[in-house]
N, C-alpha and C positions, 0 to 999 in steps of 0.2 A: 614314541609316545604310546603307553597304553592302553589308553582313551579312544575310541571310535568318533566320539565327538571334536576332539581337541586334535591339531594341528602345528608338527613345525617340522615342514615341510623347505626346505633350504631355499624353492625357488617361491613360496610367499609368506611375504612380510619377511621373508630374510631369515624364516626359520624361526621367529620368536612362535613363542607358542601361544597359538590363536583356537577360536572357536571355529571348524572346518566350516570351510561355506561363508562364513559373514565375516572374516578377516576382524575380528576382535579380540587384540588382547588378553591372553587369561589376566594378566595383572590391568585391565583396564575395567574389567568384570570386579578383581578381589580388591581392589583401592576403592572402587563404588561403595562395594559392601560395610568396608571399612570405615568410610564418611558417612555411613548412615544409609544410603539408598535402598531401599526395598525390593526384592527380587522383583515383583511388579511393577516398581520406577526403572529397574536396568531394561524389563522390557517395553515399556512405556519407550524409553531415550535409544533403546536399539533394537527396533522391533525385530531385524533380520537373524537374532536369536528367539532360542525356544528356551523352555524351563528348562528343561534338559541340558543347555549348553550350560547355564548358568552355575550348575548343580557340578559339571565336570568341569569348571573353571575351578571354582574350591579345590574339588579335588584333586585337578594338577597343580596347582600353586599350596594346599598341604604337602602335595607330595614331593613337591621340589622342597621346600625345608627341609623335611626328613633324610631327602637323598644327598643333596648339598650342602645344609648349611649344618647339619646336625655333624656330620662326619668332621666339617670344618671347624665348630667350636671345640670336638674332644681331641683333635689335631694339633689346634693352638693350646688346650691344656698340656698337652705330652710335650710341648715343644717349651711352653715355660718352666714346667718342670724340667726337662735336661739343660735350661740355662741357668736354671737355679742350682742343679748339681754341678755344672760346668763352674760353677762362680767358689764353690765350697768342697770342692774336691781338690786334696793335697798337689801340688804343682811337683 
């Protein structure tokens, strides 16, 4: 990870990636943001974060799209394209 703030560390929480120190889910941060919660209601509900953490939760869980899931959709493009050529290609 890196994030100095953020966390995935194999021996806690099994490696998911947390906020260092208060064992919080970066996706239990970025689903909050999602349903509405306000960076001062995520710390209101868990105080054992700072603003700081909240701020590098975003930003690992952007950054995981970009590194995983971005790569994964143009993957599956390339790959129904060669079954679409595989399907119209003289036998």
């Amino acid at each position: 990870m890196s994030h100095e703030r953020i966390s995935d560390d194999h021996r806690i929480m099994g490696g998911v990636p947390c906020a260092a120190g208060a064992q919080i889910r970066v996706t239990t941060v970025a689903r909050s943001m999602v349903n509405g919660l306000t960076t001062d209601e995520i710390l209101a509900k868990y105080p054992q974060l700072a603003r700081e953490d909240t701020q590098a939760c975003l930003a690992c869980a952007a950054g995981a799209v970009d590194v995983r899931e971005l790569p994964a959709q143009a993957d599956a493009a390339r790959i129904h394209e060669l079954l679409a050529e595989s399907f119209h290609s003289p036998a």
